[in-house]
DOSE-661739 format. One record per residue (C-alpha): x, y, z; residue in one letter. Coordinates in steps of 0.05 Angstrom, whole numbers. Example, Ala and Ser with C-alpha at 12.3 -4.5 7.8 and 13.67 -1.06 7.14 Angstrom:
+--------+--------+--------+---+
!      X !      Y !      Z ! r !
+--------+--------+--------+---+
!    246 !    -90 !    156 ! A !
!    273 !    -21 !    143 ! S !
+--------+--------+--------+---+
END
This chain:
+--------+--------+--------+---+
!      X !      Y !      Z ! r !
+--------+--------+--------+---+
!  -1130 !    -18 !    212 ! X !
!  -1198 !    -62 !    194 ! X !
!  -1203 !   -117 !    226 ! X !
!  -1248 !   -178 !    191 ! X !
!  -1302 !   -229 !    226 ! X !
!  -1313 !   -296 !    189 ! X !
!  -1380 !   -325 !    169 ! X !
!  -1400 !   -383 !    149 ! X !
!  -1462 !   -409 !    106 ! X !
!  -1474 !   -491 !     90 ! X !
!  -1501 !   -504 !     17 ! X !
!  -1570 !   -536 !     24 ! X !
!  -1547 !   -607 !     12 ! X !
!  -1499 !   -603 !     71 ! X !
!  -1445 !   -615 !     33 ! X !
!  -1408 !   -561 !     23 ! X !
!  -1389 !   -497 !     68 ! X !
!  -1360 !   -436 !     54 ! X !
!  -1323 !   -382 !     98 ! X !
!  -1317 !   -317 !     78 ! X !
!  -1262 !   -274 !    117 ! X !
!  -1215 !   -220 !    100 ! X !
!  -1211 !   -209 !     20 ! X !
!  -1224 !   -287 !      8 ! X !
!  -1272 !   -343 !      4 ! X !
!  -1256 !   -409 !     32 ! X !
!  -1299 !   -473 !      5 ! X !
!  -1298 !   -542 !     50 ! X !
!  -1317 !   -601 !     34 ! X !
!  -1365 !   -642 !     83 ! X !
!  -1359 !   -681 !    136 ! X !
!  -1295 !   -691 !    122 ! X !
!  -1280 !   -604 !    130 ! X !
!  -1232 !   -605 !     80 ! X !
!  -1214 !   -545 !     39 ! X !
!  -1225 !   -557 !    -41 ! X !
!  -1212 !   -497 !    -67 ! X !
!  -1211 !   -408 !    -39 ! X !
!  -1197 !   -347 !    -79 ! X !
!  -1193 !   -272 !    -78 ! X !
!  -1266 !   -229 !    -79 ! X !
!  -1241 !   -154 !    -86 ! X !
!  -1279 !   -115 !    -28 ! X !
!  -1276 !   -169 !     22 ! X !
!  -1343 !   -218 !     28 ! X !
!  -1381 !   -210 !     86 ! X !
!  -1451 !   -250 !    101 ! X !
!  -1470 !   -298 !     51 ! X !
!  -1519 !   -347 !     37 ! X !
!  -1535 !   -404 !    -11 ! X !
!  -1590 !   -414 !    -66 ! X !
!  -1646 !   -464 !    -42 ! X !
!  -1641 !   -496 !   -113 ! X !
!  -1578 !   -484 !   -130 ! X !
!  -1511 !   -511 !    -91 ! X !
!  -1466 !   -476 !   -131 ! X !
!  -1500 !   -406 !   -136 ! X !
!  -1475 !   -366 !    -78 ! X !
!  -1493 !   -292 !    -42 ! X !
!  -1456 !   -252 !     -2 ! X !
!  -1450 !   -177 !     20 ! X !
!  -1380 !   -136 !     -3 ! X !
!  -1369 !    -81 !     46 ! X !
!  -1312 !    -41 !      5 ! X !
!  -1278 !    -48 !    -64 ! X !
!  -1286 !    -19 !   -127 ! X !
!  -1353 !      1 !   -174 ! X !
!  -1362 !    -65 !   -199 ! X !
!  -1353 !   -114 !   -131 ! X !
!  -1381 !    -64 !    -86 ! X !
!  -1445 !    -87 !    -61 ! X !
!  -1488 !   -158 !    -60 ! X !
!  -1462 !   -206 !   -109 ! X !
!  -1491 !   -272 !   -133 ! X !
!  -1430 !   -321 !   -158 ! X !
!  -1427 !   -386 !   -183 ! X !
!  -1375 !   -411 !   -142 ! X !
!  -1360 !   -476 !   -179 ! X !
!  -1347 !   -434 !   -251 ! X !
!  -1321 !   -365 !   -206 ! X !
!  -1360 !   -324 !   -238 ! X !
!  -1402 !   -264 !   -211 ! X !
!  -1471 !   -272 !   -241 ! X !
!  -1507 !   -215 !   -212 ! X !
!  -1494 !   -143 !   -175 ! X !
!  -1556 !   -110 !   -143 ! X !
!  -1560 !    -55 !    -91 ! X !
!  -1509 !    -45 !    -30 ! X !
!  -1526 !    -88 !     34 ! X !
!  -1493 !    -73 !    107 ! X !
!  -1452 !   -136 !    118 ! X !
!  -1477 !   -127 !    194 ! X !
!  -1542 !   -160 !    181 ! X !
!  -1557 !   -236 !    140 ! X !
!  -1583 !   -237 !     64 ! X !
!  -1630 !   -288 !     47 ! X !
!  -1659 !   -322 !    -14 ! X !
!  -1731 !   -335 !    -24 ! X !
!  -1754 !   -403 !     -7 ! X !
!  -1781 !   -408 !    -84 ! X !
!  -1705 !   -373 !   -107 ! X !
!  -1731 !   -320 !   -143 ! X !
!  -1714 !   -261 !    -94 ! X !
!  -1661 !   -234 !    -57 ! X !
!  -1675 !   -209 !     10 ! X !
!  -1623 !   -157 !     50 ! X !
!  -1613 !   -100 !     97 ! X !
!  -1585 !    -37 !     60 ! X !
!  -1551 !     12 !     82 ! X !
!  -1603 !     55 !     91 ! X !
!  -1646 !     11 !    145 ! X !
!  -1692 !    -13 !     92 ! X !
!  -1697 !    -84 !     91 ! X !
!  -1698 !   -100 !      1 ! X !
!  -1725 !   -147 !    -42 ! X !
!  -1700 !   -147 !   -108 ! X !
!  -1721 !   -197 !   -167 ! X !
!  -1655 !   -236 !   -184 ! X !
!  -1679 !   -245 !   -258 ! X !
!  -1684 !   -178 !   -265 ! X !
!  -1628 !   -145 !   -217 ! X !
!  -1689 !    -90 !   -196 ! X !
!  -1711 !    -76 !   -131 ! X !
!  -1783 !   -103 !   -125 ! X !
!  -1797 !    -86 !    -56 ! X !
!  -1774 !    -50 !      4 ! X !
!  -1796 !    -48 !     81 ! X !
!  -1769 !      2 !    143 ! X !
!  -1717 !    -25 !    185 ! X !
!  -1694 !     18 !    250 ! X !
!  -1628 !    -22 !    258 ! X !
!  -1639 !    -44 !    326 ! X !
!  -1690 !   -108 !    308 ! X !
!  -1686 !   -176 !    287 ! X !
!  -1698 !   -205 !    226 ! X !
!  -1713 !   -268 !    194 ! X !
!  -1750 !   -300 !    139 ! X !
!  -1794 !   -373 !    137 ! X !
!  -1778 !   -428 !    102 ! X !
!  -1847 !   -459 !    103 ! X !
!  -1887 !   -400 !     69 ! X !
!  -1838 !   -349 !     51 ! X !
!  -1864 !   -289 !     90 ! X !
!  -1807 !   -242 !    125 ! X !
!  -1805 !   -227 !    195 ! X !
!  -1785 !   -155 !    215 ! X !
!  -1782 !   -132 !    295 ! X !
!  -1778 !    -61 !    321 ! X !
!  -1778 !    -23 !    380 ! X !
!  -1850 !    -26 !    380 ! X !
!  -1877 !    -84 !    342 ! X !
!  -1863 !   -148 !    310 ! X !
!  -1894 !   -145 !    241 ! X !
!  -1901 !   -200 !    188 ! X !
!  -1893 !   -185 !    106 ! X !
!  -1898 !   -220 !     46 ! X !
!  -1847 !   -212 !     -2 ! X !
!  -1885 !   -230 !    -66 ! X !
!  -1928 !   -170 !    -56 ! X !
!  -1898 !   -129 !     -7 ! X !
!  -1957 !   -139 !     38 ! X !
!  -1950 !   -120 !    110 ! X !
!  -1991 !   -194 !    131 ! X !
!  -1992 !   -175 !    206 ! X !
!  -1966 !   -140 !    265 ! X !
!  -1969 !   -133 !    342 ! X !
!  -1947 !    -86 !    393 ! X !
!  -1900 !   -109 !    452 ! X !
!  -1858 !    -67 !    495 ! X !
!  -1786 !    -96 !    484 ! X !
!  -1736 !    -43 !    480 ! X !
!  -1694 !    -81 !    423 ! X !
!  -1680 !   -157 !    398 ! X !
!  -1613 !   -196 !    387 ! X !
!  -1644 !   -255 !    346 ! X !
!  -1715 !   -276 !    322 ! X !
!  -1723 !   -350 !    286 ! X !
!  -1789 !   -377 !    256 ! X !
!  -1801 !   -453 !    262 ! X !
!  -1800 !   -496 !    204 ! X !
!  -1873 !   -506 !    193 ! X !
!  -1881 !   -425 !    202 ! X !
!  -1923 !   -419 !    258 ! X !
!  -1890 !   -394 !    320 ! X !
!  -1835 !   -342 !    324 ! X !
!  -1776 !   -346 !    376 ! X !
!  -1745 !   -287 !    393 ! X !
!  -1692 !   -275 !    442 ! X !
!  -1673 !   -200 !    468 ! X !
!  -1611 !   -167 !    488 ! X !
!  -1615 !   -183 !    558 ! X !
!  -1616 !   -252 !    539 ! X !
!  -1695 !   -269 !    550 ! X !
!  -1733 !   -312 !    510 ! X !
!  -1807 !   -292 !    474 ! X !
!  -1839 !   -340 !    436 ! X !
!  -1898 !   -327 !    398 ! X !
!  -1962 !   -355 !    360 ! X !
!  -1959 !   -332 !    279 ! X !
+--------+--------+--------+---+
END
């Protein structure tokens, strides 16, 4: 038996939100949380996330299904179309756009955290991932946070850079957030402690 969790992602205009759980798609109306429309996505959507740009462009991970839904999909939910497949994602982990919308940033199922071009569908960059960090990207300048067992590191996802890194001794992380103007780093471990730290 498979049992489903729902997410939830709010378009960047606040509103609209949309729930993904089971084999469908919900989309709500806001404040008011009223539902204006759902349908069927064969595979079952999993995380998702909205275009910066774009409030009708969505992104979310399919877990199972056939050849042609299996994987990250980019729909435009107002016209429910799918407007782009690119690689397989693990529906454990968020996908993000870049703040500037042209790339798609995910965790696939082989630990790599991937950036592919959205124009093109190809896979411009890729960074290691053991599974057990945290992840998150910054809205102010664009550059992806990655944490490990052994270090928090910093890359930009233009060039693939690695921008920085540092060592700590943290065994694994549960969440990591970077502030809006991109200068500090909040991470919180597994045992519920808090690190916050200078970028």
């Amino acid at each position: 038996r498979t049992y489903y969790s729902p997410r939830i992602c709010v378009s960047p205009r606040n509103d609209v939100a949309v729930v993904t759980f089971g084999s469908r798609l919900f989309i709500y109306s806001l404040p008011g949380v009223e539902c204006i429309d759902t349908f069927d996505v064969d595979g079952g959507p999993s995380r998702c996330a909205f275009s910066p740009t774009n409030p009708d462009i969505l992104a979310f991970v399919c877990k199972s299904g056939n050849n042609e839904t299996n994987g990250v999909l980019i729909w435009d939910i107002r016209q429910r179309r799918l407007v782009r497949k690119l690689g397989k994602g693990s529906g454990r982990r968020p996908i993000w756009f870049s703040p500037d919308d042209r790339k798609l940033l995910f965790v696939s199922h082989a630990n790599r955290v991937e950036v592919w071009d959205i124009f093109t569908g190809k896979l411009a960059f890729d960074f290691p991932y053991n599974g057990r960090g945290a992840i998150s990207i910054s809205r102010s300048n664009g550059l992806l946070l990655t944490t490990s067992v052994r270090d928090i590191s910093l890359w930009d996802p233009r060039t693939g850079r690695l921008v920085a890194s540092k060592n700590h001794r943290y065994k694994s992380h549960f969440e990591a957030v970077i502030s809006p103007n991109g200068e500090h780093v909040m991470i919180m471990d597994r045992e519920c402690k808090f690190l916050i730290w200078d970028l």
